[in-house]
LUMDRENKOL-502667 format. One line per 4 residues: number of its first residue (from 1); for each residue x, y, z of N, C-alpha, C. Coordinates in Angstrom, 1 decimal, m for minus. Last residue first. Example, Ala and Ser with C-alpha at 12.3 -4.5 7.8 and 13.67 -1.06 7.14 Angstrom:
<sites>
2 = 12.8:m2.2:7.1:13.7:m1.1:7.1:12.9:0.0:7.9; 13.2:m5.7:7.8:12.3:m4.5:7.8:13.2:m3.3:7.8 .
</sites>
This chain:
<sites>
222 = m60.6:47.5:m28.5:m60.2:47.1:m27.7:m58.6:47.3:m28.0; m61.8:50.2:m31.0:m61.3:48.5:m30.8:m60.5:48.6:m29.6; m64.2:51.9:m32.8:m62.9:51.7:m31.4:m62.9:50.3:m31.3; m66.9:52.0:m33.9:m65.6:52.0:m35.0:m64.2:51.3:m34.3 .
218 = m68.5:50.5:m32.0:m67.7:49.6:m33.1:m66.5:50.0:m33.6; m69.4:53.1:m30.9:m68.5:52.6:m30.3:m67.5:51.2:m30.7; m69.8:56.1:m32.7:m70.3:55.0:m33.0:m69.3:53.8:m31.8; m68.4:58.5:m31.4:m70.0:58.2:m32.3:m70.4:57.1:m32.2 .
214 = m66.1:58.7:m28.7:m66.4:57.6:m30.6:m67.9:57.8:m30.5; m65.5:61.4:m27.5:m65.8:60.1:m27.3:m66.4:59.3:m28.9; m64.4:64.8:m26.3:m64.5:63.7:m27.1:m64.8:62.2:m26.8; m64.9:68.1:m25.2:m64.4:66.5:m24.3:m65.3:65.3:m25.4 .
210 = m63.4:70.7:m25.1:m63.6:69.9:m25.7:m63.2:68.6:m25.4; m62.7:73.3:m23.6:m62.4:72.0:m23.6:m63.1:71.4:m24.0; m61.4:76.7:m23.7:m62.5:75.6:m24.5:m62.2:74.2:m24.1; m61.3:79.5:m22.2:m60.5:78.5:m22.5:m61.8:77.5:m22.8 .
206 = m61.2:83.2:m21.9:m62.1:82.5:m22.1:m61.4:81.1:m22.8; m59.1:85.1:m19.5:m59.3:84.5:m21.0:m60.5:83.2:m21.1; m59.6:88.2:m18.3:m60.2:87.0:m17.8:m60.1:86.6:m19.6; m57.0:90.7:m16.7:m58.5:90.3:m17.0:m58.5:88.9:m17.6 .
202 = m54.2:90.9:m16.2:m54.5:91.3:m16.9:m56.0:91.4:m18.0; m54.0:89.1:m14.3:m54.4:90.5:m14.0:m54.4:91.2:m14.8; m56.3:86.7:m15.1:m55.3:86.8:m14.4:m55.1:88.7:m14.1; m58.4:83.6:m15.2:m58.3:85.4:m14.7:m57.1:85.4:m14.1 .
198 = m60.3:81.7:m17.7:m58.8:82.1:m16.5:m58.6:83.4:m16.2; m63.3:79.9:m17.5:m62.2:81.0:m17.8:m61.3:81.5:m16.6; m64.4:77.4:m19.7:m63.8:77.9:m18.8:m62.8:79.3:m18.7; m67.1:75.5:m21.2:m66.3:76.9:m21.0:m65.9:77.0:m19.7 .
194 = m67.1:72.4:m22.8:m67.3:73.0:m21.8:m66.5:74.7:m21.6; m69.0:70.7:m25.4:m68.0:71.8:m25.3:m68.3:72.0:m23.6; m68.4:67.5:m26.9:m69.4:68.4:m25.8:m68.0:69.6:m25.0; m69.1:65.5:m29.4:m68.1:66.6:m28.8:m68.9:67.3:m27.9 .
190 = m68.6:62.1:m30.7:m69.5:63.3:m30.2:m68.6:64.3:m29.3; m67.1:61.3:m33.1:m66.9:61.8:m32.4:m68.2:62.7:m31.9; m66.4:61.1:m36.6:m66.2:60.0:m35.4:m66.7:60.2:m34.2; m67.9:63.6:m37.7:m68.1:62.3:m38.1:m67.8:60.9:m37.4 .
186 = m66.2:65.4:m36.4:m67.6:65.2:m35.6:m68.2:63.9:m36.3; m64.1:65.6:m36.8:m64.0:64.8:m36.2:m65.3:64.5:m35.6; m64.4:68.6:m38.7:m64.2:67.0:m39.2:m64.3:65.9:m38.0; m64.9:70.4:m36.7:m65.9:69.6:m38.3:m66.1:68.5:m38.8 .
182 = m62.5:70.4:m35.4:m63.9:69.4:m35.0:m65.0:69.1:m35.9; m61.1:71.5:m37.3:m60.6:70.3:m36.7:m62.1:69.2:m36.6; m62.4:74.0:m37.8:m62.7:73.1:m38.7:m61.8:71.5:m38.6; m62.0:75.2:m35.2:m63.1:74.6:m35.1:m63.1:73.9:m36.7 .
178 = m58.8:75.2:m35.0:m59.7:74.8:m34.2:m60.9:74.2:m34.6; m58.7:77.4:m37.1:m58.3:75.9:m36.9:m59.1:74.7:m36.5; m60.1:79.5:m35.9:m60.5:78.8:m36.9:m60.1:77.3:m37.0; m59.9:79.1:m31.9:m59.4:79.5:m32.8:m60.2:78.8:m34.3 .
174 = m60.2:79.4:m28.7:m61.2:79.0:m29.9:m60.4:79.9:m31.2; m57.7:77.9:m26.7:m58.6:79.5:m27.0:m59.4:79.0:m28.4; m57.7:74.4:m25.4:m57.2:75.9:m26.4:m58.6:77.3:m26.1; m57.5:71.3:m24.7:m57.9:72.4:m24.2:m57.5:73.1:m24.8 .
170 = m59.3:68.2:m25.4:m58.4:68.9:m25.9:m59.0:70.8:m25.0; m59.6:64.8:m24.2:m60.0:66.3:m23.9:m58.7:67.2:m24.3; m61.5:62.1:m25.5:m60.2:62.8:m25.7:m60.6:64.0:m24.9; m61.9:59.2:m23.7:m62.4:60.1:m23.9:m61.1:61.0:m24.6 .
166 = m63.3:55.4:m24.5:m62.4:56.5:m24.0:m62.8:57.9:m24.1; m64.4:53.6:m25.1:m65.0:53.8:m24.5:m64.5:55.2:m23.4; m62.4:52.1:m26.9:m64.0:52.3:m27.7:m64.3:52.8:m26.7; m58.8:54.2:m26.3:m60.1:52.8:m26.4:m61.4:52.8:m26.6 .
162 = m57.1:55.0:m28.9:m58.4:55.7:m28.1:m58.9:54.7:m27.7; m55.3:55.1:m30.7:m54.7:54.9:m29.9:m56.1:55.3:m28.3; m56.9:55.6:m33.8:m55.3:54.6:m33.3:m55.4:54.1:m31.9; m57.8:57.7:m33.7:m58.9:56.5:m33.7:m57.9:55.2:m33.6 .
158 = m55.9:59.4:m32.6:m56.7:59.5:m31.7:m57.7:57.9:m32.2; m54.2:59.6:m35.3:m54.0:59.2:m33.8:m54.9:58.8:m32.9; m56.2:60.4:m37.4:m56.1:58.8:m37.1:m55.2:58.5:m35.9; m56.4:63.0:m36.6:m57.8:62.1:m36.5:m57.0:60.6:m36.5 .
154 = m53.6:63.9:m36.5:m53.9:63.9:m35.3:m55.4:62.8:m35.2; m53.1:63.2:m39.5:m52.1:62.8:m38.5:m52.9:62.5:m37.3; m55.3:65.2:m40.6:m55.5:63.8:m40.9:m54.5:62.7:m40.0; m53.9:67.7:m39.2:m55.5:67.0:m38.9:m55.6:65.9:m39.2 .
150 = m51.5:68.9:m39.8:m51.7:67.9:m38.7:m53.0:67.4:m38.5; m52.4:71.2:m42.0:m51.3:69.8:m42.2:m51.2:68.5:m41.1; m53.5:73.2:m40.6:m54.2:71.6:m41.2:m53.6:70.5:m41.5; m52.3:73.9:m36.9:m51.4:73.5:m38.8:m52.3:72.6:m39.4 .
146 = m53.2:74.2:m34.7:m52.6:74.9:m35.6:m52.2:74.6:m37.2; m53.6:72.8:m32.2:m54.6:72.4:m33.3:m53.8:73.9:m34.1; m52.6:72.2:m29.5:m52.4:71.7:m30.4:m52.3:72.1:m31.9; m53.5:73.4:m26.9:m53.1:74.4:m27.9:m52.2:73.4:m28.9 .
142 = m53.2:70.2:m25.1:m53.4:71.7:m24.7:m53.2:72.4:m26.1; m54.5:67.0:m24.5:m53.7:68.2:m25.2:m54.3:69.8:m24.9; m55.2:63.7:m23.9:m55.2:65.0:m23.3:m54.4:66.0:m24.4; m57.1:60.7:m23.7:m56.0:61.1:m24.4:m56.4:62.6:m24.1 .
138 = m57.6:57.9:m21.9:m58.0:59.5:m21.6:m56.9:59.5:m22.6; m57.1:55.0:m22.1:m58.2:55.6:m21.8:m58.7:56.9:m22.3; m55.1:54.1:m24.8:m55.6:54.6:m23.4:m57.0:54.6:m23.4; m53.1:51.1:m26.0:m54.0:52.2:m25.9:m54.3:52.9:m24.4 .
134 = m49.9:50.1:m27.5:m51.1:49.8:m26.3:m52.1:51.1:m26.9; m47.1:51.8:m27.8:m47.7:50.8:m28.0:m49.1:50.6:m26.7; m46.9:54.3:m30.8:m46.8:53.9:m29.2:m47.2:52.3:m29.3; m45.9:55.3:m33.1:m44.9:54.2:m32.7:m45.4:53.7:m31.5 .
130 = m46.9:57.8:m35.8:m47.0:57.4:m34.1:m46.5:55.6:m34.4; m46.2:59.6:m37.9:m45.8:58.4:m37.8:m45.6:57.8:m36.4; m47.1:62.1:m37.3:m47.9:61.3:m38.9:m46.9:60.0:m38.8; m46.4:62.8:m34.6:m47.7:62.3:m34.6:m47.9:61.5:m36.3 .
126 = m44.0:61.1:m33.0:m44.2:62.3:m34.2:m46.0:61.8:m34.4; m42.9:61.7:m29.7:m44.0:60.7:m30.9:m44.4:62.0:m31.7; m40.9:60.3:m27.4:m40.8:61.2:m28.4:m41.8:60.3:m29.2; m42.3:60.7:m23.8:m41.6:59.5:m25.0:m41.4:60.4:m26.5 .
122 = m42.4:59.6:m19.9:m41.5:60.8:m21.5:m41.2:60.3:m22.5; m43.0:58.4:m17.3:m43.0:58.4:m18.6:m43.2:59.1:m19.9; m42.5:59.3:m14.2:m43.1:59.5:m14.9:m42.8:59.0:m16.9; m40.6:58.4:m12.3:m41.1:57.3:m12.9:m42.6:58.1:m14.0 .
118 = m40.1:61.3:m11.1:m38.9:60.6:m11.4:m39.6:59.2:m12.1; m40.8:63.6:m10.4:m42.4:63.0:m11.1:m40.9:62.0:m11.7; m40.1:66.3:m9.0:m40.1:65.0:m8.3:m41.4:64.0:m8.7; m39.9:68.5:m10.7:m40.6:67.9:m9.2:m41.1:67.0:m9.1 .
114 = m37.3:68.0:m11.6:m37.5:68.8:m10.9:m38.7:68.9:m9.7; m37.7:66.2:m13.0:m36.8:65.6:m12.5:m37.1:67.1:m11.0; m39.6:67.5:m14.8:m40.3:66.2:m14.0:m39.5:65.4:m13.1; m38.4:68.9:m15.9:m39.0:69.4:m15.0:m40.0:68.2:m14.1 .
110 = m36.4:67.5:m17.6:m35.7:68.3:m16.4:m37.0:68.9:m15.8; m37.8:66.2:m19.4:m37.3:65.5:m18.6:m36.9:66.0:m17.3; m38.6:68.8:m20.8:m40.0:68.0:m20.0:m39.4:66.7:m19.2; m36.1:69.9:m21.8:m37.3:70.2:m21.0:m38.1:69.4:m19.8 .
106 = m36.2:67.8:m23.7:m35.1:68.2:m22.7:m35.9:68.5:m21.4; m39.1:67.9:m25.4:m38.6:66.7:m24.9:m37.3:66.8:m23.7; m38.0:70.2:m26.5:m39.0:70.3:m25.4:m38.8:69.0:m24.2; m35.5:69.4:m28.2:m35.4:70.4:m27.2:m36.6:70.4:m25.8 .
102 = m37.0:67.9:m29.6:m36.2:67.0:m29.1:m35.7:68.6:m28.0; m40.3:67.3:m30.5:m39.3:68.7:m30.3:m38.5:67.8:m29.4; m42.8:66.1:m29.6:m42.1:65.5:m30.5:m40.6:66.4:m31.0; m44.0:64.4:m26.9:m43.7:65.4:m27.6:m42.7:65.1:m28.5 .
98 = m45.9:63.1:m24.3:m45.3:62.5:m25.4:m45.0:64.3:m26.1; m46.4:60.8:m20.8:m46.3:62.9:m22.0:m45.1:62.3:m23.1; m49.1:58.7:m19.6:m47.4:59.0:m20.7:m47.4:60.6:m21.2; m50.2:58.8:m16.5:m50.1:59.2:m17.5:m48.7:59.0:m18.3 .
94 = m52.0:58.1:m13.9:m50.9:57.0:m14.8:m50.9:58.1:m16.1; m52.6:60.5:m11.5:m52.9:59.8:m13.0:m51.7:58.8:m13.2; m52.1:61.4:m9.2:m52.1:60.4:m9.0:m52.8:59.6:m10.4; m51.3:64.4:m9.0:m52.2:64.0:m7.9:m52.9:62.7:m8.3 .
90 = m48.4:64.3:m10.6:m48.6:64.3:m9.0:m50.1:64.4:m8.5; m49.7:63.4:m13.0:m49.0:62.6:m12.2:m49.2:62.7:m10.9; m50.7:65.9:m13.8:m51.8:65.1:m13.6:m51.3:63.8:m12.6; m48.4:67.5:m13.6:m49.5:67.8:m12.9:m50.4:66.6:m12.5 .
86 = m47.5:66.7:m15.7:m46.4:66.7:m14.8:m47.5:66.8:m13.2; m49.0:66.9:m17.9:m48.3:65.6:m17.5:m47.9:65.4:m16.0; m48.6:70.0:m17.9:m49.8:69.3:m17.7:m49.8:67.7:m17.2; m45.8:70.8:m18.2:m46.6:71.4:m17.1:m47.9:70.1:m16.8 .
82 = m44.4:70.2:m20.4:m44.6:69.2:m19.4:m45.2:69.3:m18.1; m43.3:72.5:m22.3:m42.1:71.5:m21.1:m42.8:70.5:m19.8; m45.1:69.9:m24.6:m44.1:71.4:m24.6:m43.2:70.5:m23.6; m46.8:68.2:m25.7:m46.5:67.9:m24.0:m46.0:69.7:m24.0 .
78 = m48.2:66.2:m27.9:m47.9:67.7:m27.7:m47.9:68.6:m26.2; m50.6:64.4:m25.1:m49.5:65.0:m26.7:m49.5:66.1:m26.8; m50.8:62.4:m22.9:m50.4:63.7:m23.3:m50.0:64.0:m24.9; m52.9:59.8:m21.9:m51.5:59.7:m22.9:m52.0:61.6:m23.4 .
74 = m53.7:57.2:m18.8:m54.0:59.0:m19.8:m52.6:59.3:m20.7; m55.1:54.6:m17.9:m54.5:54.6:m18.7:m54.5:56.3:m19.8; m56.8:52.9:m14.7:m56.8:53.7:m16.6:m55.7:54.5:m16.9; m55.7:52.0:m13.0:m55.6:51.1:m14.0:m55.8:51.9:m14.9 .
70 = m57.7:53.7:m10.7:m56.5:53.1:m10.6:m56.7:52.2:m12.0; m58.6:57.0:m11.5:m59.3:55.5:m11.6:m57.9:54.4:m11.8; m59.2:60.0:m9.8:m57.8:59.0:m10.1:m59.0:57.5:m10.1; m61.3:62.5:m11.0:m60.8:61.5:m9.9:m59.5:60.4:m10.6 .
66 = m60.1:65.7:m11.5:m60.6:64.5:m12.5:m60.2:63.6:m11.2; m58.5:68.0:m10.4:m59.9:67.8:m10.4:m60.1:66.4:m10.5; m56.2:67.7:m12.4:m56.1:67.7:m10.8:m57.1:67.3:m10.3; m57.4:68.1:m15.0:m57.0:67.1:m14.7:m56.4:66.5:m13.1 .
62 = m58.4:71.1:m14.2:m59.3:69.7:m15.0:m58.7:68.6:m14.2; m55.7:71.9:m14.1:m56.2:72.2:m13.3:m57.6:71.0:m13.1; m54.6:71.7:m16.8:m54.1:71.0:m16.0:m54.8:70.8:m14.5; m56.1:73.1:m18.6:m55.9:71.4:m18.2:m55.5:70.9:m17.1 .
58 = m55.8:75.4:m17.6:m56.9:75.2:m17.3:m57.0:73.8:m17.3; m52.8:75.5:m18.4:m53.6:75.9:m16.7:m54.6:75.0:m16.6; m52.9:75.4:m21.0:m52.6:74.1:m19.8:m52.6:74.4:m19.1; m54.6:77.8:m21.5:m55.0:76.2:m21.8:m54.6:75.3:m21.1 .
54 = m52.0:79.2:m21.9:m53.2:79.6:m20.8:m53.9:78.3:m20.4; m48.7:78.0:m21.9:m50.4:78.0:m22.5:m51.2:78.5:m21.1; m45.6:78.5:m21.3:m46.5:77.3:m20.7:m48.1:78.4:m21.5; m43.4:77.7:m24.1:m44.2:78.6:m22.8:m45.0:77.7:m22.1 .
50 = m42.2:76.4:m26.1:m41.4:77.2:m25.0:m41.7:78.1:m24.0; m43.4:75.4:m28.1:m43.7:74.5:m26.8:m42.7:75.6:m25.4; m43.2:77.0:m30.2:m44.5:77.1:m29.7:m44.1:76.8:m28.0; m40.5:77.6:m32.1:m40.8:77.3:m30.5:m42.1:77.6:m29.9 .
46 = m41.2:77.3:m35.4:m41.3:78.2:m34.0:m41.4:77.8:m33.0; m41.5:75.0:m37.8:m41.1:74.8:m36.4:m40.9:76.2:m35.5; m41.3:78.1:m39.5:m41.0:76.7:m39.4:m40.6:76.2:m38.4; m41.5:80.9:m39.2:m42.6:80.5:m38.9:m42.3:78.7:m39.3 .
42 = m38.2:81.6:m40.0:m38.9:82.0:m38.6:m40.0:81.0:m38.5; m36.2:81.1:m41.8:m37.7:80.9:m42.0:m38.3:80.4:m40.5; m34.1:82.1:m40.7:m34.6:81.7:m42.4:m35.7:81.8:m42.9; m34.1:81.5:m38.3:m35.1:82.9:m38.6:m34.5:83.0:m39.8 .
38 = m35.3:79.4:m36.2:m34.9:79.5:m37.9:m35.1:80.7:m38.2; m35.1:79.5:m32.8:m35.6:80.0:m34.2:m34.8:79.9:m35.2; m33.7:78.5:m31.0:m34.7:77.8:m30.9:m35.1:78.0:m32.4; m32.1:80.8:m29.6:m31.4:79.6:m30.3:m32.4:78.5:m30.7 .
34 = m33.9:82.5:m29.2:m33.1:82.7:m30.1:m32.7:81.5:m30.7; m35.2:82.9:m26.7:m35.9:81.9:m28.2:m35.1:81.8:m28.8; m34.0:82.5:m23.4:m34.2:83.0:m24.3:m34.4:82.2:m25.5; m34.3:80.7:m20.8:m34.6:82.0:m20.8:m34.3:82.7:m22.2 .
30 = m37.0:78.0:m21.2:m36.1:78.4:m22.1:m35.9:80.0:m21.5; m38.0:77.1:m17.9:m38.6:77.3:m19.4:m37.3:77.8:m20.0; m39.6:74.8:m15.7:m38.0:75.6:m16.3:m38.4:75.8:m18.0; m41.6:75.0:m13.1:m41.7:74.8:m14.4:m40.4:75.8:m14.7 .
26 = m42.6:74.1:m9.7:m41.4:75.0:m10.2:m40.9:74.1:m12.0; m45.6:74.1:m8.1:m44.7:73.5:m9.4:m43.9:74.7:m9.9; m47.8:73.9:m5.1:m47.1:74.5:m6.5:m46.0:73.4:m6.8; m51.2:73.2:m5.0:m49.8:72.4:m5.5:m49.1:73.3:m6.0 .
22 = m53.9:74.3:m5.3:m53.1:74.7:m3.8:m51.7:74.1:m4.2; m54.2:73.4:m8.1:m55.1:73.3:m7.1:m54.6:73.2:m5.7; m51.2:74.8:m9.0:m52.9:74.0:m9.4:m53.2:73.6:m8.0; m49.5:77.4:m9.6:m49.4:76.5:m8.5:m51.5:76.2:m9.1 .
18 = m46.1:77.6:m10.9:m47.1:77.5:m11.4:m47.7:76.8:m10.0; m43.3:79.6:m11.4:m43.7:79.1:m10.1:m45.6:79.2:m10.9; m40.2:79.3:m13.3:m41.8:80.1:m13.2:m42.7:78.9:m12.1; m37.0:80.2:m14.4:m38.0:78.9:m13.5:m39.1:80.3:m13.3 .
14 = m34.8:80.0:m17.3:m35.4:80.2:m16.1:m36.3:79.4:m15.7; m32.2:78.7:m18.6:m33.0:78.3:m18.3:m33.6:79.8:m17.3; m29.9:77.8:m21.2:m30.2:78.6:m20.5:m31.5:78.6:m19.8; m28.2:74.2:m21.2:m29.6:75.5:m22.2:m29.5:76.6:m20.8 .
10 = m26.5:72.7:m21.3:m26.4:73.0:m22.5:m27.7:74.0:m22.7; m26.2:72.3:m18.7:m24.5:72.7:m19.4:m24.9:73.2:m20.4; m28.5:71.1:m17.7:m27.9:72.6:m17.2:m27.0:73.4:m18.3; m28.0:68.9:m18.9:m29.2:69.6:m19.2:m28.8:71.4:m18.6 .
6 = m25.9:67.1:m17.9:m25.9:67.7:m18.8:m26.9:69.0:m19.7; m27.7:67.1:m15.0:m26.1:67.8:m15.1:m26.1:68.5:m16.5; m29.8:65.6:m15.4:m29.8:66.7:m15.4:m28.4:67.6:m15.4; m29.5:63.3:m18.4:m28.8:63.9:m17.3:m29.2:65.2:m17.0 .
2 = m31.3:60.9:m20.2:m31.2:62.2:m19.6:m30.4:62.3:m18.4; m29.6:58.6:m22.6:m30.3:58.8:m21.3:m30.2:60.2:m20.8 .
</sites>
């Protein structure tokens, strides 16, 4: 069971003040990578989830937006420390954040303890051996899509755990990856791209959301 007590004792932490749609949110991030890296082999498992993403602004910002439909049902993957989950809760999603980094997973306990998202739901899910139970509605992710090694993992998650009438929305920068993901998923999947861009002061990133639904609505099962 999570302690925040224990959580203090064992990581170094800073705090970053993220604020969505007028809401701010005090997000605890790793204050240093070191103890996070294999630097055997640096590029194995790399602490990706130890920032917060341009991408999950923009999700999360989406997801602030998005009206609240009492009963449906939104599942996070690839959570990191839980900015986007933690967001969509407070302005009134039913959402699960799922991650599979037992450090992030720390994380994402202690910032949901932090603001005050205490019945939000945190689960550990490897994606090439998903364990959830039930389905959603809305399935959500930020800066996922990196490793081909996770395509065949992530396509049968999503036709696993999608209701026939659901939507996926994936947020990222437009990367190669990226788009030979949707190559493939266009066989299941109609995709409708939306652009969005984030300005900060260091000028304006162009973010992609990709908003998913089954081609065919047989293939989805209740």
């Amino acid at each position: 069971m999570f302690s925040i007590e224990s959580f203090y004792q064992e990581y170094e932490t800073e705090s970053t003040g993220v604020v969505v749609n007028g809401k701010k949110f005090n997000i605890l991030l790793p204050k240093y990578l070191d103890p996070f890296i294999n630097f055997v082999d640096a590029f194995h498992d790399f602490p990706l989830w130890a920032k917060i993403w341009k991408a999950s602004w923009v999700l999360s910002g989406y997801l602030a937006d998005m009206p609240v439909e009492p009963g449906k049902r939104l599942l996070e993957i690839g959570a990191g420390v839980g900015l986007v989950s933690i967001v969509a809760a407070s302005f009134g999603h039913q959402i699960t954040m799922t991650e599979y980094n037992p450090d992030a997973l720390n994380f994402a306990h202690a910032n949901a303890h932090l603001n005050n998202c205490p019945g939000l739901p945190i689960q550990k899910l490897d994606w090439h051996h998903p364990q959830l139970k039930g389905k959603f509605d809305t399935i959500v992710a930020s800066e996922v899509v990196y490793k081909q090694d996770d395509f065949s993992a992530l396509i049968h998650l999503f036709r696993a755990y999608l209701r026939p009438r659901g939507q996926i929305i994936l947020a990222s920068e437009m990367r190669k990856t990226g788009k030979d993901l949707f190559d493939l998923l266009k066989a299941d999947f109609d995709i409708e791209v939306e652009k969005k861009s984030l300005r900060s002061e260091t000028g304006a990133t162009r973010i992609m959301l990709f908003k998913m639904r089954f081609r065919n609505l047989h293939r989805g099962n209740n």
